[in-house]
C-alpha positions as CSV (number, residue, x, y, z in Angstrom):
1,X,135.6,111.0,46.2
2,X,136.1,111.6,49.8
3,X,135.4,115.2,51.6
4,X,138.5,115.6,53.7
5,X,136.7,118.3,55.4
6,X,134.2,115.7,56.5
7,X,135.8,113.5,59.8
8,X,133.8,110.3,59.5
9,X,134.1,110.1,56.0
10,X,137.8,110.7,56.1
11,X,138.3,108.7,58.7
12,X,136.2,105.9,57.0
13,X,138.9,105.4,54.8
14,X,141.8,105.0,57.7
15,X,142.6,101.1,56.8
16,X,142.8,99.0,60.3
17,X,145.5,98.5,62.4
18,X,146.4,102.0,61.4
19,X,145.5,103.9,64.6
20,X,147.8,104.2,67.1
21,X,146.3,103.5,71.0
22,X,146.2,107.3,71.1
23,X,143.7,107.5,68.6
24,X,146.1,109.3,66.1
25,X,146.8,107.6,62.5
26,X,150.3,105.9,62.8
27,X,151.4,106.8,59.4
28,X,151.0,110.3,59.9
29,X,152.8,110.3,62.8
30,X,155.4,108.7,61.7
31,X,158.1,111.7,61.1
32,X,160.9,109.4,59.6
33,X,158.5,109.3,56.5
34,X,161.1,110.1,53.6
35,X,158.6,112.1,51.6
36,X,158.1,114.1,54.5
37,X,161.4,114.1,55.1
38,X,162.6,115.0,51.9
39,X,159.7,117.7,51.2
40,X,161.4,119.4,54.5
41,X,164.1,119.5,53.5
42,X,163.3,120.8,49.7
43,X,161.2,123.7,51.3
44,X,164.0,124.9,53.3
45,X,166.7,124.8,50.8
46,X,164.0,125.9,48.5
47,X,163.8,129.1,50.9
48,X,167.3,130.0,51.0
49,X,168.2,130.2,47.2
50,X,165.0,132.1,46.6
51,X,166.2,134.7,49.2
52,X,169.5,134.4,48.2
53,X,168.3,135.2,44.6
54,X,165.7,137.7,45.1
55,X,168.1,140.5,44.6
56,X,168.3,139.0,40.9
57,X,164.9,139.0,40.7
58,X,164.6,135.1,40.8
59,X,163.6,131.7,41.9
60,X,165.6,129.2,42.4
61,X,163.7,127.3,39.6
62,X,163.8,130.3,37.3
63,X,167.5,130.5,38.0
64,X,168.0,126.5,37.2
65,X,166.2,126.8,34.1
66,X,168.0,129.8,32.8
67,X,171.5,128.0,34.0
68,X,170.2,124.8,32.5
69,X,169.8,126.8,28.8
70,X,172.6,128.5,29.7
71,X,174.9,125.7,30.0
72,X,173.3,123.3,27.2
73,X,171.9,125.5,24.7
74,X,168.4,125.8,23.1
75,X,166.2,122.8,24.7
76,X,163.0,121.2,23.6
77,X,160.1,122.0,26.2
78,X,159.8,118.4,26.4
79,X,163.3,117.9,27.1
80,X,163.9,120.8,29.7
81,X,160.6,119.6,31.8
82,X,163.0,116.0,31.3
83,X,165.9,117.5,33.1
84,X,164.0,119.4,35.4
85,X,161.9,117.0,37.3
86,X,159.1,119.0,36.5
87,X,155.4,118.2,34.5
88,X,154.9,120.0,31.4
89,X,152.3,122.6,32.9
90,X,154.3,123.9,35.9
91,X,157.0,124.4,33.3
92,X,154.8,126.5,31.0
93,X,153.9,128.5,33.6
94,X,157.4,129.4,34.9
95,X,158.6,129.9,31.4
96,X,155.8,132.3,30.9
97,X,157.1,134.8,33.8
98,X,160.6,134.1,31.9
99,X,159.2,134.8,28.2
100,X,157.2,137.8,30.0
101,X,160.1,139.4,31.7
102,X,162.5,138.4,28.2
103,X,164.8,136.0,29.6
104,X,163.6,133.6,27.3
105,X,161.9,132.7,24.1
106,X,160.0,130.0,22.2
107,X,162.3,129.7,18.8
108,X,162.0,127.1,15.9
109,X,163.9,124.2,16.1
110,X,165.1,121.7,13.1
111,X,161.5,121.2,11.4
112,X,158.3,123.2,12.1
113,X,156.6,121.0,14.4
114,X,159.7,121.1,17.1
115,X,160.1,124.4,19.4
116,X,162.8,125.3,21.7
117,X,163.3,127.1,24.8
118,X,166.2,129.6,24.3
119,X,168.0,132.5,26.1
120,X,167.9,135.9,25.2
121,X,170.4,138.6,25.3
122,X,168.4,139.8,28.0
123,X,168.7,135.6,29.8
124,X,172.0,135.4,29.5
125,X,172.8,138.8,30.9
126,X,170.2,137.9,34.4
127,X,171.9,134.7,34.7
128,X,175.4,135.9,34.9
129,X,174.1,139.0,37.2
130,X,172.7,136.1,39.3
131,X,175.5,133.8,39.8
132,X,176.7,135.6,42.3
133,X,173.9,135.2,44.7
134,X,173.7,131.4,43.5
135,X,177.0,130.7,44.8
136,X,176.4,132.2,48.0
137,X,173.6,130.1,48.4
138,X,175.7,127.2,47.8
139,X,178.4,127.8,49.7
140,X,175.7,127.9,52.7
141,X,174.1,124.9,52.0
142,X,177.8,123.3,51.6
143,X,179.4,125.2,55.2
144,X,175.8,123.2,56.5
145,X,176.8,119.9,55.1
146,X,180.0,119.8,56.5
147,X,182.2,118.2,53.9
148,X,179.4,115.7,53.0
149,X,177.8,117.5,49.9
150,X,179.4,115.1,47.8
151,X,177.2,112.4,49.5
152,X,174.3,114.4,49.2
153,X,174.4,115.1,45.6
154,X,175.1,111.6,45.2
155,X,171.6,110.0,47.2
156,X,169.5,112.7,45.6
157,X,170.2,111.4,42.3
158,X,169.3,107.7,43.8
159,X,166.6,109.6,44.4
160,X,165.4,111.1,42.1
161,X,166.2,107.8,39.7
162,X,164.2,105.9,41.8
163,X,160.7,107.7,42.2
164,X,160.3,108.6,38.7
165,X,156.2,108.3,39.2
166,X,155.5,106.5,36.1
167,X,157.4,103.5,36.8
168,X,155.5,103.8,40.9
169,X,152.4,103.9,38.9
170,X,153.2,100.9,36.6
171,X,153.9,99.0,39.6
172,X,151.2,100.1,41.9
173,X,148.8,99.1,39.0
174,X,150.5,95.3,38.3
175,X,148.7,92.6,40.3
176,X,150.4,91.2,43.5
177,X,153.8,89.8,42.6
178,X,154.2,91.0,39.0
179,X,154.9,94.4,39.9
């Protein structure tokens, strides 16, 4: 394991050919990177629902989960961290500040071992007072598009199709030309 706090051991691990004349590592310098690009982006849009929210009293990922239940009933924890994008543990821990502040609650599903997430009185009641300050939000983010949201919504779920990170691993893993 490398100390990143430690310079020549960090920069031990700088393959060749990846320093630029000035010294500085290309890669990094390199601003049309789409995962920089695309974490930008996320941050900033990120920052403008959660404002936009706040008088709610939510995120723009607790309001997407509530909406998500909302709109598709009682999920499976599985299946909700599914249709999220998310891992399992950053979903516990939202749901917990949901659970916590009784939006939402663990129920039984079909047979003992399943459990789903569902909506309370109390859920369904903060996502209608929120939707409101959802849609202003998206009416921004759509004025800023300019007629291209469409297109947007349409490359993110290229996206998001394409860098599901098991398959990266799966392929990062496979010896040269199998992968």
């Amino acid at each position: 394991m490398t100390d990143k706090h430690d310079p020549d051991k960090r920069d031990a691990e700088i393959p060749e050919g990846a320093r630029r004349g000035d010294g500085r590592v290309a890669a990094l310098a390199d601003l049309s990177c789409t995962g920089y690009r695309l974490r930008k982006a996320a941050r900033r849009v990120t920052a403008l629902y959660d404002t936009a929210l706040a008088p709610a009293g939510l995120t723009v990922t607790q309001f997407s989960i509530l909406a998500m239940i909302a709109t598709g009933g009682p999920r499976p924890m599985s299946g909700l961290a599914d249709a999220m994008g998310m891992d399992a543990s950053t979903l516990t821990r939202t749901l917990k500040r949901l659970i916590d502040g009784g939006d939402v609650e663990i129920v039984a599903g079909s047979d003992r071992r399943t459990k789903l997430v569902a909506l309370t009185d109390r859920g369904q009641e903060t996502v209608a007072a929120a939707v409101p300050y959802w849609r202003a939000a998206q009416k921004r983010v759509e004025r800023a598009m300019g007629g291209e949201i469409a297109t947007l919504h349409q490359l993110l779920r290229k996206v998001s199709a394409a860098a599901d990170p098991e398959e990266f691993r799966a392929a990062a893993d496979a010896p040269a030309g199998q992968g």
